[in-house]
C-alpha positions as CSV (number, residue, x, y, z in Angstrom):
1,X,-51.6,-110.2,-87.8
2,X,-53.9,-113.1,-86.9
3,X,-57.2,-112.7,-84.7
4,X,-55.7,-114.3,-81.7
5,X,-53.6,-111.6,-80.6
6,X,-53.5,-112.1,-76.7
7,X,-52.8,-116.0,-77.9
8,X,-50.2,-115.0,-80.2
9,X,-48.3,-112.9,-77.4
10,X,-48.6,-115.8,-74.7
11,X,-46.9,-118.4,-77.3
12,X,-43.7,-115.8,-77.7
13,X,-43.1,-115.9,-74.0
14,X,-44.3,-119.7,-73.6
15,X,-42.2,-120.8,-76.5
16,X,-39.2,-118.6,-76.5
17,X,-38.4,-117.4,-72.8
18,X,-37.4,-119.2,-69.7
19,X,-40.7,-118.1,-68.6
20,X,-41.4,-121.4,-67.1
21,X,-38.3,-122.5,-65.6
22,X,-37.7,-118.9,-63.9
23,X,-40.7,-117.1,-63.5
24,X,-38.8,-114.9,-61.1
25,X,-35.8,-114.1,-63.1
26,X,-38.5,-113.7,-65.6
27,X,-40.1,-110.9,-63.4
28,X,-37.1,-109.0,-62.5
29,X,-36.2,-108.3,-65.9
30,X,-39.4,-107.3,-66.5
31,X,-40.0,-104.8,-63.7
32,X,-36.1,-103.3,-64.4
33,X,-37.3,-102.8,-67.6
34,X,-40.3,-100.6,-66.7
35,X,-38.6,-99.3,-63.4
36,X,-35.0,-97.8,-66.3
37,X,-37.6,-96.6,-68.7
38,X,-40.5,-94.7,-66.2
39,X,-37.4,-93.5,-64.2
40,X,-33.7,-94.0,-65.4
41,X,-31.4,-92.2,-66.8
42,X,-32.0,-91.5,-70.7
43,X,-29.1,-93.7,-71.7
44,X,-29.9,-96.4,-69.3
45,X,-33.5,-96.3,-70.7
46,X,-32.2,-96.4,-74.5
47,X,-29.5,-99.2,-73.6
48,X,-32.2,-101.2,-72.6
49,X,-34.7,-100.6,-75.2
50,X,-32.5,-101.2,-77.8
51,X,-31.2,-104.7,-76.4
52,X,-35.2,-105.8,-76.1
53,X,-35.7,-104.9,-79.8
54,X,-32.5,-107.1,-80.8
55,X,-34.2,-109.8,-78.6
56,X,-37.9,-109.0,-80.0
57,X,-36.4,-109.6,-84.0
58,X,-35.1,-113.2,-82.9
59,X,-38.7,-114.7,-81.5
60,X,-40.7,-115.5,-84.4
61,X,-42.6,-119.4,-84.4
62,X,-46.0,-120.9,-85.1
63,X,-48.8,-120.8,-82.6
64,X,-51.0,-124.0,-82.3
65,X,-53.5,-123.3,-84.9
66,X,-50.7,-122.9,-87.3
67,X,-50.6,-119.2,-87.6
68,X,-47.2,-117.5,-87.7
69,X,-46.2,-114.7,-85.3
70,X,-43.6,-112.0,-85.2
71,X,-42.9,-110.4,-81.6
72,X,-41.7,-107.7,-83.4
73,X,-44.8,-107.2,-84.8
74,X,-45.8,-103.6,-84.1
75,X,-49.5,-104.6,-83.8
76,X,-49.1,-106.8,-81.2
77,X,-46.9,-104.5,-79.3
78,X,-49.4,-102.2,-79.4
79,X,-51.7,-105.1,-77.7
80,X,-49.0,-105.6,-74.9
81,X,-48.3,-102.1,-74.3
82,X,-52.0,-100.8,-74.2
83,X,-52.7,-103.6,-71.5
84,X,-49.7,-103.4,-69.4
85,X,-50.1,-99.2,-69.6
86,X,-54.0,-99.9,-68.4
87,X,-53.1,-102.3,-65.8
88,X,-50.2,-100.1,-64.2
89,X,-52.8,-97.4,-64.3
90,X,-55.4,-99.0,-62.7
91,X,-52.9,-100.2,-59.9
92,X,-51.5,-97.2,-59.4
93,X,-55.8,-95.7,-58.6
94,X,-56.4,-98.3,-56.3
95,X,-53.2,-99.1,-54.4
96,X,-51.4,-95.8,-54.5
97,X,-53.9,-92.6,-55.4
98,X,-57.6,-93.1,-57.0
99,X,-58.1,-89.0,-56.6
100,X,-55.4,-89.0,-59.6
101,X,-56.9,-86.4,-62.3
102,X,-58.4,-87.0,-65.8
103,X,-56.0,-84.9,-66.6
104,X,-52.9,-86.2,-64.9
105,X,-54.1,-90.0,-66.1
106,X,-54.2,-88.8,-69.7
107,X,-50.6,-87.6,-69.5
108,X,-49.7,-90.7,-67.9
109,X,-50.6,-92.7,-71.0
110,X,-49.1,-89.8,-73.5
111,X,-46.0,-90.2,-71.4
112,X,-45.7,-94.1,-71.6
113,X,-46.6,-94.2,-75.3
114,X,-43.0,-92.9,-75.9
115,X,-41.7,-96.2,-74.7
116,X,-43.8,-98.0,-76.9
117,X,-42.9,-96.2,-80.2
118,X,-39.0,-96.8,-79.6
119,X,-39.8,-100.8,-79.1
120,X,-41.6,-99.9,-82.7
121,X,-45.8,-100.1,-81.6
122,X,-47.6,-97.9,-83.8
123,X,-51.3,-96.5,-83.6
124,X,-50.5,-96.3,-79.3
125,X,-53.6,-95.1,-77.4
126,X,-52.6,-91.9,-75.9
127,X,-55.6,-91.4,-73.4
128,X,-58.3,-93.1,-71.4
129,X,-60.8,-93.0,-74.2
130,X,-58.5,-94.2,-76.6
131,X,-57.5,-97.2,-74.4
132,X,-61.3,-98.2,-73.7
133,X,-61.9,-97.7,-77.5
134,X,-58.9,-100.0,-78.6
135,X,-59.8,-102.7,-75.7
136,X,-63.9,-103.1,-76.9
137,X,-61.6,-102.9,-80.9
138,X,-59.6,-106.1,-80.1
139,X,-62.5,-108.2,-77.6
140,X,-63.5,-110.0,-80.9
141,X,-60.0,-110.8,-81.6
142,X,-58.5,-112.6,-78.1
143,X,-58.6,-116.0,-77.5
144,X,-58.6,-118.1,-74.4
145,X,-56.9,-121.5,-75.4
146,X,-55.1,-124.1,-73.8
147,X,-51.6,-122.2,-73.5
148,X,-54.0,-119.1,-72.7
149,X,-54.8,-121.4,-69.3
150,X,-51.5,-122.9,-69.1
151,X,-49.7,-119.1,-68.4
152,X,-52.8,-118.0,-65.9
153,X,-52.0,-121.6,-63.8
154,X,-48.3,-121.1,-63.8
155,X,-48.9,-117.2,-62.3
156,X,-51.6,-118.7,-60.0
157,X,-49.5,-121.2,-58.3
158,X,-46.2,-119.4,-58.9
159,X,-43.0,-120.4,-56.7
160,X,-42.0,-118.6,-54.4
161,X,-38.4,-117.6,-52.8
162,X,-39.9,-118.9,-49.9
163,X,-42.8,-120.2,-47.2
164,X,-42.8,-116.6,-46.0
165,X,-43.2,-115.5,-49.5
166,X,-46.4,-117.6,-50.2
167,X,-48.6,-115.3,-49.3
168,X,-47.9,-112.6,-50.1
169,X,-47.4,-113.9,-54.4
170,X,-50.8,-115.6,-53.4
171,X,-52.4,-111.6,-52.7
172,X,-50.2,-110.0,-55.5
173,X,-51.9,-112.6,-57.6
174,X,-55.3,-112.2,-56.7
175,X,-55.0,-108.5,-56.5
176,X,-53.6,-108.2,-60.6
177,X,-57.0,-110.4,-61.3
178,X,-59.4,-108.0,-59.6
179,X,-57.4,-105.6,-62.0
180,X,-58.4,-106.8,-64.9
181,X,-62.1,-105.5,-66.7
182,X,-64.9,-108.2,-65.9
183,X,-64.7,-109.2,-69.2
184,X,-61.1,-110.4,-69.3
185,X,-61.8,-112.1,-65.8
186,X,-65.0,-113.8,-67.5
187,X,-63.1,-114.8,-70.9
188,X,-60.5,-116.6,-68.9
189,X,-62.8,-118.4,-66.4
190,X,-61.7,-116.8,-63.3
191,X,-63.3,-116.0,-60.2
192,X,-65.4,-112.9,-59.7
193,X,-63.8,-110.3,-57.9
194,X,-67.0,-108.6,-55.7
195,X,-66.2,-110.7,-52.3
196,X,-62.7,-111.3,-52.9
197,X,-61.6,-107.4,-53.1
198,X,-63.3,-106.7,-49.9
199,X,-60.4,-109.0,-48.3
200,X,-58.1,-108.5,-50.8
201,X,-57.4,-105.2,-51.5
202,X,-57.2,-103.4,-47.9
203,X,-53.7,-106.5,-47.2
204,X,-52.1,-105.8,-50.6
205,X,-52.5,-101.5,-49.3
206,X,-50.6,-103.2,-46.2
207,X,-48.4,-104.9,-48.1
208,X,-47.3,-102.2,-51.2
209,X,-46.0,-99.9,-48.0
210,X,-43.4,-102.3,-47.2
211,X,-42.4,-102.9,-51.0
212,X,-42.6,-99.2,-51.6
213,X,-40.2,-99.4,-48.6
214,X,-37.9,-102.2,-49.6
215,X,-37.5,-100.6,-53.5
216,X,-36.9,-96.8,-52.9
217,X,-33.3,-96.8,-53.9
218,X,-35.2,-97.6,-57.5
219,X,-34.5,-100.7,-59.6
220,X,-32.9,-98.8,-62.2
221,X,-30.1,-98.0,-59.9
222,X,-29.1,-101.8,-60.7
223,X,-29.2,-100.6,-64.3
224,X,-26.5,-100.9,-67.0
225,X,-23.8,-97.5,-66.7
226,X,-24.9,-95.1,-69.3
227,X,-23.5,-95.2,-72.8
């Protein structure tokens, strides 16, 4: 696979997804996909992992620079499940529980590797070492380019449902930055997180009670019937 991994996996969702025309939609599927596998039944989970890998097999296209990509690629699945894994993680410590064990995050990661092998990564970091290790591995390999920048200001100015919705997308937003390692933040020319969490973070604790509220029937309860 080419260097520009993170480049590569922004031009499958800019060019072959209604990303842009329905970001929401576009988040929904997304978050019933991790909500069926983390916590659905097995056949629900399996239903929808094999439909993603029939969609995965169709997206294949040329990224700017005129390299060719596969989404199927099971290197750069590893890339998007390492860095989603990292970010839930790192949610999860500083919205939900940051007394969670070494022990207990290390599972974590051995436990969502499983989901990753059936979409077909390969060579899945298992633990928090092995996450830090791969992330300083593929530093010299992402690119920040124009369609890089064009994704970031679509999430950044994201519609919402509605008015009342604004601001709390806005915080969501600005919260999944401060997430990221400082080096991500500085690669993609975004504004240090130092003052910004101070403000930030003790509204989005406010704000994850009433969503942990509003979703405790589950997502995957709107999942396909098993078999």
């Amino acid at each position: 696979m080419a260097a520009n991994v993170a480049s590569l996996g922004a031009g499958g969702v800019w060019d072959h997804s209604h990303f842009r025309s329905d970001m929401l939609g576009r988040l929904r599927r997304t978050a019933q996909f991790i909500s069926v596998t983390s916590f659905g039944p097995t056949a629900a989970a399996e239903w929808l992992i094999a439909r993603v890998r029939q969609i995965h097999l169709q997206v294949n296209g040329v990224d700017p620079s005129g390299t060719a990509y596969r989404v199927s690629d099971p290197a750069l699945l590893t890339w998007v499940h390492v860095a989603e894994a990292r970010s839930f993680l790192a949610a999860h410590l500083r919205f939900r529980n940051p007394r969670l064990s070494g022990a207990d995050q290390d599972a974590y990661y051995r436990q969502a590797m499983k989901v990753a092998w059936a979409l077909g990564a390969r060579d899945v970091s298992a633990s928090r070492a092995e996450v830090e290790a791969y992330l300083q591995a593929m530093r010299p390999r992402l690119v920040c380019d124009d369609r890089t920048r064009g994704v970031t200001r679509l999430l950044l100015y994201a519609p919402m449902p509605s008015r009342l919705a604004q601001p709390a997308g806005w915080l969501l937003m600005r919260a999944g930055i401060d997430l990221l390692p400082d080096w991500a933040i500085d690669q993609l020319h975004l504004d240090g997180p130092a003052l910004r969490r101070v403000l930030v973070t003790p509204a989005v604790h406010s704000l994850a009670r009433v969503l942990r509220w509003s979703v405790r029937s589950g997502a995957w309860r709107a999942s396909p019937p098993d078999g």
